[in-house]
C-alpha positions as CSV (number, residue, x, y, z in Angstrom):
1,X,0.0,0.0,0.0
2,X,2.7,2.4,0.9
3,X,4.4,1.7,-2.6
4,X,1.3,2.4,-4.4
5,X,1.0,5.9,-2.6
6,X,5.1,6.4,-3.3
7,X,4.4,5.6,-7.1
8,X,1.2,7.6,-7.7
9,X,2.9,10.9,-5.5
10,X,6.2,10.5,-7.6
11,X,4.5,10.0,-10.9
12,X,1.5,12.9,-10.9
13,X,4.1,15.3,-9.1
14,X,6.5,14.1,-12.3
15,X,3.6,14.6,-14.7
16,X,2.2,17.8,-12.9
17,X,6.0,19.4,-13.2
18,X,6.6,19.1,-16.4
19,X,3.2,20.8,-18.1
20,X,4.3,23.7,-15.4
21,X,7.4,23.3,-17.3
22,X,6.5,23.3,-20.5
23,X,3.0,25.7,-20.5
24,X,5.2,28.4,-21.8
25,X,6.0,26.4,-24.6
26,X,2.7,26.8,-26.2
27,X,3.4,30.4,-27.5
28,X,7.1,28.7,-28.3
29,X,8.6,27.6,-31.2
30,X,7.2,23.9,-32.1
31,X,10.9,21.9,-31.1
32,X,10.1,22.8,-27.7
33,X,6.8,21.9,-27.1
34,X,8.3,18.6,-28.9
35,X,10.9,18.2,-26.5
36,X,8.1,18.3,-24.1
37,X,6.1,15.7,-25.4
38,X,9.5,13.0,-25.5
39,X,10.2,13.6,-21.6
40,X,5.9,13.2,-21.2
41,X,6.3,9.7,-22.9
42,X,9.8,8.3,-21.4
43,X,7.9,9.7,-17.9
């Protein structure tokens, strides 16, 4: 139970961080919001 809670804190707070990241990357050029996208899917 613990380990469930460790995973699901580690991986929203992972997922949560990087679209606060990368939410200026919308008015940026398109490599960026790219480069977002390939750390959303190795996350």
């Amino acid at each position: 139970m613990i380990r469930n809670i460790l995973f699901k804190i580690f991986f929203f707070s992972g997922i949560a961080s990087i679209c606060i990241l990368f939410l200026p990357a919308l008015i940026l050029p398109q490599k960026i919001t790219l480069t977002g996208g390939k750390m959303m899917g190795y996350w």
